[in-house]
BAZAZA-727133 format. One record per residue (C-alpha): residue in three letters; x, y, z; residue number from 1. Coordinates in pm, whole numbers, padded with zeros to 5 digits. Example, Ala and Ser with C-alpha at 12.3 -4.5 7.8 and 13.67 -1.06 7.14 Angstrom:
<atoms>
+------+--------+--------+--------+------+
! resn !      u !      v !      w ! resi !
+------+--------+--------+--------+------+
!  ALA !  01230 ! -00450 !  00780 !    1 !
!  SER !  01367 ! -00106 !  00714 !    2 !
+------+--------+--------+--------+------+
</atoms>
This chain:
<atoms>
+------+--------+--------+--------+------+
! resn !      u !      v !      w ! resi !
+------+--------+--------+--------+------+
!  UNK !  06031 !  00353 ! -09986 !    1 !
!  UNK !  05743 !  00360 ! -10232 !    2 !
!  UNK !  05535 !  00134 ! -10040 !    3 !
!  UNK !  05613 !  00303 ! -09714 !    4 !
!  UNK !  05498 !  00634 ! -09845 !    5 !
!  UNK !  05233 !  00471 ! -09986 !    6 !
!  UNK !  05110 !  00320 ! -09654 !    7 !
!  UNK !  05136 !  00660 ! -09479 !    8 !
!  UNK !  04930 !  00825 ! -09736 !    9 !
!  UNK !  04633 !  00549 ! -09652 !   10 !
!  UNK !  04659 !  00597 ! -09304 !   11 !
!  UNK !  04627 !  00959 ! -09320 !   12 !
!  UNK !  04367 !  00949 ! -09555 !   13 !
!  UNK !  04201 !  00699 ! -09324 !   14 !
!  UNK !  04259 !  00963 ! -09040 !   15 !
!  UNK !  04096 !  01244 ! -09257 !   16 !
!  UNK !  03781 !  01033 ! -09325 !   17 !
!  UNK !  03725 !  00925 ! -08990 !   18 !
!  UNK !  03779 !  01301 ! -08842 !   19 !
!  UNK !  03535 !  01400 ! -09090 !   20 !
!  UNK !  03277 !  01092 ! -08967 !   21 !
!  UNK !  03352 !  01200 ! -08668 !   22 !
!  UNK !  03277 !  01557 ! -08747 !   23 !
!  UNK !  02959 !  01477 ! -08928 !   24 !
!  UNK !  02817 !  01229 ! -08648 !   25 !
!  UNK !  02856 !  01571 ! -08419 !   26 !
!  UNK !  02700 !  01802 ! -08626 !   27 !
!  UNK !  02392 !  01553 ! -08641 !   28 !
!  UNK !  02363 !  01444 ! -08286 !   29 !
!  UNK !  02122 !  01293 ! -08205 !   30 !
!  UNK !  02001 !  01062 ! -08444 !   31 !
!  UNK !  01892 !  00836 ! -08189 !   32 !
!  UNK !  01696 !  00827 ! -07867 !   33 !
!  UNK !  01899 !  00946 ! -07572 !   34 !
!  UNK !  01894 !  00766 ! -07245 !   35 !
!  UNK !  01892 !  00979 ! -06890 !   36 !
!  UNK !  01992 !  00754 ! -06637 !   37 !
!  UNK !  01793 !  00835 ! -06299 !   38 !
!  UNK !  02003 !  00696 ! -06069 !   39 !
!  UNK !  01685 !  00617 ! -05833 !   40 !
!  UNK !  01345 !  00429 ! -05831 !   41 !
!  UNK !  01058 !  00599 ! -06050 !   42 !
!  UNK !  00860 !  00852 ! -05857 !   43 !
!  UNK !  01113 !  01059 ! -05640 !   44 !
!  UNK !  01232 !  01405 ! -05674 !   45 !
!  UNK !  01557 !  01318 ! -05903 !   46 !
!  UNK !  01308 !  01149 ! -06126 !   47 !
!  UNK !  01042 !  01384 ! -06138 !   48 !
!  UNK !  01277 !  01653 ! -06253 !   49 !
!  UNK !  01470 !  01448 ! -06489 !   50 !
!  UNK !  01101 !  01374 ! -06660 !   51 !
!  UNK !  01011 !  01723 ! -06702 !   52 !
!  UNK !  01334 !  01839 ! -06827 !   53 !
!  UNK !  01373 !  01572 ! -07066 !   54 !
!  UNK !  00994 !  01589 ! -07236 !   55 !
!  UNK !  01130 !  01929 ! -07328 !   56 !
!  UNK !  01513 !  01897 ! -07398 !   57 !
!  UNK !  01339 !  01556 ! -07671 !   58 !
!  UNK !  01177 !  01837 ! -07833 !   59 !
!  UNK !  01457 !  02069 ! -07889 !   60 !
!  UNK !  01662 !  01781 ! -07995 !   61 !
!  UNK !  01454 !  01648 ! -08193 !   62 !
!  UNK !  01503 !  01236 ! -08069 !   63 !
!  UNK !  01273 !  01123 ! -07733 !   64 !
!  UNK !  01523 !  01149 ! -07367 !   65 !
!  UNK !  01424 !  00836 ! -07256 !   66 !
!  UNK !  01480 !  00781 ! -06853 !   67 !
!  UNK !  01587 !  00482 ! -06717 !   68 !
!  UNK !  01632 !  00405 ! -06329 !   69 !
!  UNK !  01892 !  00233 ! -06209 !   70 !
!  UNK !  01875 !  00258 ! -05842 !   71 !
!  UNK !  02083 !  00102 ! -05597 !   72 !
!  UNK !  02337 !  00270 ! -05310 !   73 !
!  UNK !  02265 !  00558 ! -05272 !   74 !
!  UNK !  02250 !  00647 ! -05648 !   75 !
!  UNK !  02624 !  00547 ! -05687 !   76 !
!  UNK !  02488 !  00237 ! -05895 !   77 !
!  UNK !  02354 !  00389 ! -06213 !   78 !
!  UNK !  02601 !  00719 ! -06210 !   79 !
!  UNK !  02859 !  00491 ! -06212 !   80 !
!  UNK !  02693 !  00321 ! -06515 !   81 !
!  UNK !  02668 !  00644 ! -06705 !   82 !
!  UNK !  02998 !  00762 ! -06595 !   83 !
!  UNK !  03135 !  00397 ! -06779 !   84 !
!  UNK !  02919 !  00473 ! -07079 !   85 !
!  UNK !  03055 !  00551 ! -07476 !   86 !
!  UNK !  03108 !  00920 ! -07468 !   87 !
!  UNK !  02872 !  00980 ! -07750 !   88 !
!  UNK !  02616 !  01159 ! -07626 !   89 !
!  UNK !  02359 !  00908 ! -07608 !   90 !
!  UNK !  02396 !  00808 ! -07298 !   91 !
!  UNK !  02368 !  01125 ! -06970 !   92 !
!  UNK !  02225 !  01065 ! -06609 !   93 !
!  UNK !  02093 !  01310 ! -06364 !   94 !
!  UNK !  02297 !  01373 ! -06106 !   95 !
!  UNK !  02188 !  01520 ! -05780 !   96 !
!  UNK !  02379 !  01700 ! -05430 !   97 !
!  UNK !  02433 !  01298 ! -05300 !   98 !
!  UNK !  02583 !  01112 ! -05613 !   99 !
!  UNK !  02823 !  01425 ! -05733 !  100 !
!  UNK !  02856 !  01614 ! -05379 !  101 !
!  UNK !  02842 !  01371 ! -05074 !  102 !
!  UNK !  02899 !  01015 ! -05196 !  103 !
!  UNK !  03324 !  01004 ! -05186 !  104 !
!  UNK !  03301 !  01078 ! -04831 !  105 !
!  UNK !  03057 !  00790 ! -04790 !  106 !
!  UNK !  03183 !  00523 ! -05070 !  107 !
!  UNK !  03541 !  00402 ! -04959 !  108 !
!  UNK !  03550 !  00216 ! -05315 !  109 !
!  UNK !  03349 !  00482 ! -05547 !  110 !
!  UNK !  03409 !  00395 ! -05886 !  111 !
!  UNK !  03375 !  00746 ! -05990 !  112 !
!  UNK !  03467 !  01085 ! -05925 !  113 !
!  UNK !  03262 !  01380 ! -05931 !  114 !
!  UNK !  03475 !  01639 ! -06004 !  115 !
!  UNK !  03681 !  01459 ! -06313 !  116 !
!  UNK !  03455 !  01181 ! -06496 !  117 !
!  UNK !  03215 !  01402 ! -06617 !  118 !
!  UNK !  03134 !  01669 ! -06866 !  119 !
!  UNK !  02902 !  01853 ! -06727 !  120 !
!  UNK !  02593 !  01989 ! -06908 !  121 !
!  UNK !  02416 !  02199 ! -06678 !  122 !
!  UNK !  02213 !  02246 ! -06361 !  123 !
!  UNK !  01837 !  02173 ! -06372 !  124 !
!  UNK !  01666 !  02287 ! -06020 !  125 !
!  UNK !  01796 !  02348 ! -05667 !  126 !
!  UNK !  01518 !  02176 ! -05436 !  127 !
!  UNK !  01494 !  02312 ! -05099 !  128 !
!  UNK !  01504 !  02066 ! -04758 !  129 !
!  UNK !  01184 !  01966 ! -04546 !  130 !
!  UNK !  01153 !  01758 ! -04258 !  131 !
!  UNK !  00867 !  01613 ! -04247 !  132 !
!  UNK !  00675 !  01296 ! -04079 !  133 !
!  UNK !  00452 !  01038 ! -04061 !  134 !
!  UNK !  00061 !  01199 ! -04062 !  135 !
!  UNK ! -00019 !  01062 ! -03700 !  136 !
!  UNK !  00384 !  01143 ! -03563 !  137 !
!  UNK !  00232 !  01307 ! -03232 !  138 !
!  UNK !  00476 !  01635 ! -03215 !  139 !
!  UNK !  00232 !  01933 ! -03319 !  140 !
!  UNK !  00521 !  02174 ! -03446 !  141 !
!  UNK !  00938 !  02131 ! -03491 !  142 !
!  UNK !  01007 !  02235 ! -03121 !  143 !
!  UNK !  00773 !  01892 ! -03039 !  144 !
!  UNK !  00911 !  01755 ! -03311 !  145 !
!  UNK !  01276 !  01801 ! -03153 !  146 !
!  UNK !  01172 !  01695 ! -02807 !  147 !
!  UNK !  00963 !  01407 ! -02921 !  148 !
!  UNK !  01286 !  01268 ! -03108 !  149 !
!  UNK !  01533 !  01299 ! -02806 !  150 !
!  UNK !  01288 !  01151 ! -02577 !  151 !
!  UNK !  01261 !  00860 ! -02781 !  152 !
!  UNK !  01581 !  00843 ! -03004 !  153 !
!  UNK !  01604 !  00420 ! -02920 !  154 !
!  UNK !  01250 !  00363 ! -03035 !  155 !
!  UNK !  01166 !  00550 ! -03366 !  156 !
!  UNK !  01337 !  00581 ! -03731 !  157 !
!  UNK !  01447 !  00748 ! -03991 !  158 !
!  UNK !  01359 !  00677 ! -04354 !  159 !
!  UNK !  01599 !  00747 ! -04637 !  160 !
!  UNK !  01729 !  00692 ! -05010 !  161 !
!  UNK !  02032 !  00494 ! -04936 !  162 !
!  UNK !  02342 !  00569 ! -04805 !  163 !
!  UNK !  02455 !  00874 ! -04999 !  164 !
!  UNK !  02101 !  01022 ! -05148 !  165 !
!  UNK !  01997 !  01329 ! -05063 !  166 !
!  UNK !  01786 !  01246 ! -04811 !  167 !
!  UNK !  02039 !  01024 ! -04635 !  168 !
!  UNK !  02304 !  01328 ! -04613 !  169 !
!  UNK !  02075 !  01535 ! -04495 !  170 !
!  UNK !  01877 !  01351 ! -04265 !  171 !
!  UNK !  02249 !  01265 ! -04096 !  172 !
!  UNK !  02322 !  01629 ! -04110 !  173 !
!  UNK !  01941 !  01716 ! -03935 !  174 !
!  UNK !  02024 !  01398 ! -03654 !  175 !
!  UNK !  02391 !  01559 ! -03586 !  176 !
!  UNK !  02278 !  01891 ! -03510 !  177 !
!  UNK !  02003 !  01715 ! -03268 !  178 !
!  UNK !  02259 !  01525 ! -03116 !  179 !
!  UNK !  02047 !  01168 ! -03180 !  180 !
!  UNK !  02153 !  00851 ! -03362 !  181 !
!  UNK !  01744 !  00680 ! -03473 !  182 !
!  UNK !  01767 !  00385 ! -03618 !  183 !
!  UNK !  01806 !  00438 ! -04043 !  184 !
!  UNK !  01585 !  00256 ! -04306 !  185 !
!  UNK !  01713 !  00255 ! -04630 !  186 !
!  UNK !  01532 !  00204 ! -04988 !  187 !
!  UNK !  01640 !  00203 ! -05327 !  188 !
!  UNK !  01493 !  00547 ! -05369 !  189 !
!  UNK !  01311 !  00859 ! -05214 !  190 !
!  UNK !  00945 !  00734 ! -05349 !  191 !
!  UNK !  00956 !  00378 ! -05206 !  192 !
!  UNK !  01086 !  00565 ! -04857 !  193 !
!  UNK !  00748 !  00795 ! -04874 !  194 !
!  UNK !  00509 !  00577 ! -04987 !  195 !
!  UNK !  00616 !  00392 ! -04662 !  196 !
!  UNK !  00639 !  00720 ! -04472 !  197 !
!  UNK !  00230 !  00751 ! -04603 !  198 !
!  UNK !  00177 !  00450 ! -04516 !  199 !
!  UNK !  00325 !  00531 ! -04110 !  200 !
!  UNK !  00553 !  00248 ! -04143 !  201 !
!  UNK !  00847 !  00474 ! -04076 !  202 !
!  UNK !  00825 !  00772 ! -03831 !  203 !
!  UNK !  01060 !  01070 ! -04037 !  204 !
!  UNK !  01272 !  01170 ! -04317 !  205 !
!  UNK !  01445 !  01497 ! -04452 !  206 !
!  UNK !  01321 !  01542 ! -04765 !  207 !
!  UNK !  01398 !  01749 ! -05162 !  208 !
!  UNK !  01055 !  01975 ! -05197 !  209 !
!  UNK !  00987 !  01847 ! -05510 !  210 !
!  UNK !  00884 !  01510 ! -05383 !  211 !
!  UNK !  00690 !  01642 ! -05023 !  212 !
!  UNK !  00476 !  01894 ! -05190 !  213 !
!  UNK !  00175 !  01733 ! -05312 !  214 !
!  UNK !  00213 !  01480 ! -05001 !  215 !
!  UNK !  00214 !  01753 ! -04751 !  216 !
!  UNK ! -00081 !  01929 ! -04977 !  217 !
!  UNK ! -00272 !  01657 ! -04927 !  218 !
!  UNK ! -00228 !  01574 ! -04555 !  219 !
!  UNK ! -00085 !  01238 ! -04612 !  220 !
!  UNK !  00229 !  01346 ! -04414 !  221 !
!  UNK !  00277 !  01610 ! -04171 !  222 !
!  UNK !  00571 !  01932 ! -04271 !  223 !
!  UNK !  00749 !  02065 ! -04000 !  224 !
!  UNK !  01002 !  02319 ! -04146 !  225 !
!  UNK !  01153 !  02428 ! -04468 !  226 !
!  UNK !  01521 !  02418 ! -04455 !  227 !
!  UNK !  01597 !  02778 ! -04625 !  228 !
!  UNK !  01591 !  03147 ! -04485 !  229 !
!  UNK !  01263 !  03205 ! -04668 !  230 !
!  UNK !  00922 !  03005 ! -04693 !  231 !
!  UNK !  00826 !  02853 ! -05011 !  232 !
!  UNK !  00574 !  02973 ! -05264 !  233 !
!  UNK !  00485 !  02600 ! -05344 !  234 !
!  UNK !  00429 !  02561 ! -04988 !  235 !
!  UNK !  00345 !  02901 ! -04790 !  236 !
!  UNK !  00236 !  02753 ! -04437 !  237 !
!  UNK !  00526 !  02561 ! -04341 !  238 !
!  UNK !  00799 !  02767 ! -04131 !  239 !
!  UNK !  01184 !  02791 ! -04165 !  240 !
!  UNK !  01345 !  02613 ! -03988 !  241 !
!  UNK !  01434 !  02953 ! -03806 !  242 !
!  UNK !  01101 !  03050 ! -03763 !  243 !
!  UNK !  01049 !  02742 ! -03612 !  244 !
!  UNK !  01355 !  02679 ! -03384 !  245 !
!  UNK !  01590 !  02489 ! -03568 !  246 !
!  UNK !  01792 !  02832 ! -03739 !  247 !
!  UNK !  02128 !  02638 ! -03771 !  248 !
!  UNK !  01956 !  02329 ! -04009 !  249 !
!  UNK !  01985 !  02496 ! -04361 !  250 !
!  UNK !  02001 !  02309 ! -04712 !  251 !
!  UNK !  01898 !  02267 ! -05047 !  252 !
!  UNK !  01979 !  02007 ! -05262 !  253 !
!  UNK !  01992 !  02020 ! -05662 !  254 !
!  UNK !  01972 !  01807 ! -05956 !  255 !
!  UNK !  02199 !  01816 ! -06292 !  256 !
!  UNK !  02249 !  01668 ! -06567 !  257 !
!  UNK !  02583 !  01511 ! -06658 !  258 !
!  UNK !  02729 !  01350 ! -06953 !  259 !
!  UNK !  03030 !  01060 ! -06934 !  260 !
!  UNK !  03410 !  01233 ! -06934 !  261 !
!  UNK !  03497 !  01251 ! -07327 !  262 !
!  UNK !  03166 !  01382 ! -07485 !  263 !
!  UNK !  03252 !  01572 ! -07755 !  264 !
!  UNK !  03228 !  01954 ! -07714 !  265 !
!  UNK !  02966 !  02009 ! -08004 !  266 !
!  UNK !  02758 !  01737 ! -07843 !  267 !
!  UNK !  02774 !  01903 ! -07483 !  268 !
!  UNK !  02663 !  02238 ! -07619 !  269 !
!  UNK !  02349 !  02113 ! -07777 !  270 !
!  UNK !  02263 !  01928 ! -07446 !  271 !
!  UNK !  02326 !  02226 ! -07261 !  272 !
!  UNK !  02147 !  02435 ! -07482 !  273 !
!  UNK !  01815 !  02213 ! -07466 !  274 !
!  UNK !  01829 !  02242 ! -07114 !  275 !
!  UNK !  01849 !  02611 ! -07101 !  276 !
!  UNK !  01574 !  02618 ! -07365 !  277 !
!  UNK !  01392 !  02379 ! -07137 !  278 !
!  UNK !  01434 !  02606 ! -06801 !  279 !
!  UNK !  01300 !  02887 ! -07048 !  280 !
!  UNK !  01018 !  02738 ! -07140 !  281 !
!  UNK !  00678 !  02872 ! -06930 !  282 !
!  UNK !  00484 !  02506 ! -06891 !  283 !
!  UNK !  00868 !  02349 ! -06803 !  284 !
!  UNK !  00897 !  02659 ! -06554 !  285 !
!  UNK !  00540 !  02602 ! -06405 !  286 !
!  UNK !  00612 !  02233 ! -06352 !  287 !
!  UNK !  00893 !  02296 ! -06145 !  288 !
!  UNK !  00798 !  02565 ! -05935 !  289 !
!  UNK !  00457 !  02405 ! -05833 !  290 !
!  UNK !  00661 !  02128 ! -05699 !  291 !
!  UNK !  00850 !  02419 ! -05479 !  292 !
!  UNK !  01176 !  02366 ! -05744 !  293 !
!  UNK !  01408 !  02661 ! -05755 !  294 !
!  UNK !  01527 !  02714 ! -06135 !  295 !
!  UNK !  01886 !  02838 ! -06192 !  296 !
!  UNK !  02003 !  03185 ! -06357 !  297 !
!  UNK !  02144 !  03169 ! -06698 !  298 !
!  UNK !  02498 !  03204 ! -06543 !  299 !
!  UNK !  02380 !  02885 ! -06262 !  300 !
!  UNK !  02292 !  02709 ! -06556 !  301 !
!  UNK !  02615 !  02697 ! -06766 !  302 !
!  UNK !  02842 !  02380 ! -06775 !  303 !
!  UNK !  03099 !  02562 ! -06582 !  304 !
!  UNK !  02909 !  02685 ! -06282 !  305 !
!  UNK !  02828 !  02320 ! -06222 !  306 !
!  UNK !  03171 !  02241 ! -06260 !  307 !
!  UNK !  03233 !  02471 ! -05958 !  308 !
!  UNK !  02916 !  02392 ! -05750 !  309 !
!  UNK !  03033 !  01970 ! -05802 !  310 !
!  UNK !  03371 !  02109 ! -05652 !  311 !
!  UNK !  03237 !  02316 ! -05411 !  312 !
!  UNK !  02977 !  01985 ! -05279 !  313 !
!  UNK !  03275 !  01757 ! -05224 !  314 !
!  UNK !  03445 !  02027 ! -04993 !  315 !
!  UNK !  03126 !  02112 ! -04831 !  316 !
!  UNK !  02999 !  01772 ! -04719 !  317 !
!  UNK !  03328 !  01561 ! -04656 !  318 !
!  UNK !  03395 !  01696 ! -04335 !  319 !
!  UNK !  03005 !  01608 ! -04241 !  320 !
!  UNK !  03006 !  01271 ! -04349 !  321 !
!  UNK !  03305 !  01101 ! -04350 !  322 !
!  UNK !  03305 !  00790 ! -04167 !  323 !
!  UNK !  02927 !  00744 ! -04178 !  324 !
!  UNK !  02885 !  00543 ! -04485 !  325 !
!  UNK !  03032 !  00178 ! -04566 !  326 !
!  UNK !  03230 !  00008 ! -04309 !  327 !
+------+--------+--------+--------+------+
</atoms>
């Protein structure tokens, strides 16, 4: 009996010690660089965000965010890699309206779901919808626009993140409500798509604001609407898409930050907090809102509201795209 009670007394002590590691390892996090998974190619509006959040959050935390892309269908790849990740805190991705909102009704075989492997952290910017086009598409305005794309629905295309991206969903949701099927071009992220869309090797695309803006500033591709019920600061000339004939084609996407299911609660709250501090500070503000971002409330910001909103995406877009991604 002695060296029973003996034995139980080690392993409890041995569970005391490695709560209290535990403990400690939480009240120092991070001691480490943290990777953000970007789930795209460098350069398009999931990425730009996650890079100006993150130079911030590194200095609240006190270790460097670190982004690394992992692009690949539609974003699916590299959430599913962060979703798989040790839920330590040193490993989060940025999530967006495709990966955590319309990709189960597009993946028959997602390795992930949106609403239950993750511990959310917090919303970083909602970025409004534009259509936009090639520089020398020949429609002057969206009514062209419209006609120009019926007319010739067998002979032009539509570029597009991959199947499940934010510009895919939406650019499927923009086609359905003109009642044309274009031929779809997908990349392994929103920047390769526009620097081909520059470059008038594709014809259109629907498109997160925080990508377009300095493209359409610069007259490298042509803006035909703004997909919410008011115009843009970042972008004052271009119409809604009411103003400009289109009333029933409204969205805005958003991008969020997510950590694997399992992070500890101590280590969530300091993420969470760094990204609040972040969407508080001026220069992080100014950043986003030149690139026509839209930065959430406190109460928009809070692990739990983007608990609801990653519910609330699933509902909203299955009944849109279900049957329209892999065959």
């Amino acid at each position: 009996m002695g060296g029973i009670r003996m034995k139980s007394l080690i392993l409890a002590a041995a569970a005391v010690v490695g709560f209290g590691t535990a403990a400690l390892a939480q009240d120092n996090y991070p001691v480490r660089q943290v990777t953000m998974i970007v789930p795209f190619a460098a350069g398009g509006p999931t990425d730009v965000v996650a890079r100006i959040v993150g130079d911030h959050m590194s200095k609240t935390l006190g270790q460097q965010i670190v982004v690394e892309n992992v692009a690949g269908a539609g974003g699916t790849t590299g959430i599913t890699r962060g979703a798989q990740a040790a839920p330590d805190g040193y490993t989060i991705m940025m999530g967006h309206m495709g990966t955590h909102g319309a990709a189960p009704a597009l993946y028959a075989n997602l390795k992930y779901d949106p609403a239950k492997d993750f511990a959310p952290i917090g919303l970083a910017a909602g970025t409004p919808i534009l259509i936009v086009a090639k520089k020398d598409f020949p429609a002057p305005d969206l009514k062209g626009f419209i006609a120009y794309v019926k007319a010739n629905e067998a002979k032009i295309n539509m570029a597009h993140a991959g199947v499940g991206s934010v510009s895919h969903s939406t650019g499927v949701l923009l086609n359905a409500q003109l009642g044309i099927k274009p031929a779809m071009i997908a990349y392994r992220g929103t920047g390769p798509a526009l620097n081909d869309l520059m470059a008038n090797s594709v014809d259109y695309m629907a498109d997160q604001i925080v990508n377009v803006a300095p493209q359409i500033a610069a007259g490298t591709i042509k803006a035909y609407a703004i997909a919410t019920p008011e115009r843009s600061p970042a972008l004052p000339n271009v119409p809604t898409t009411k103003e400009a004939g289109l009333p029933d084609y409204q969205v805005s996407a958003w991008n969020a930050v997510f950590a694997p299911k399992g992070t500890p609660a101590p280590i969530v709250a300091k993420l969470s907090a760094a990204l609040d501090k972040a969407l508080d500070d001026e220069n992080t503000r100014k950043r986003l809102l030149e690139l026509g971002g839209v930065i959430p409330d406190k109460a928009g910001r809070t692990p739990a509201a983007l608990q609801t909103l990653v519910e609330s995406e699933v509902a909203r877009w299955n009944p849109i795209l279900k049957g329209m991604g892999e065959k």
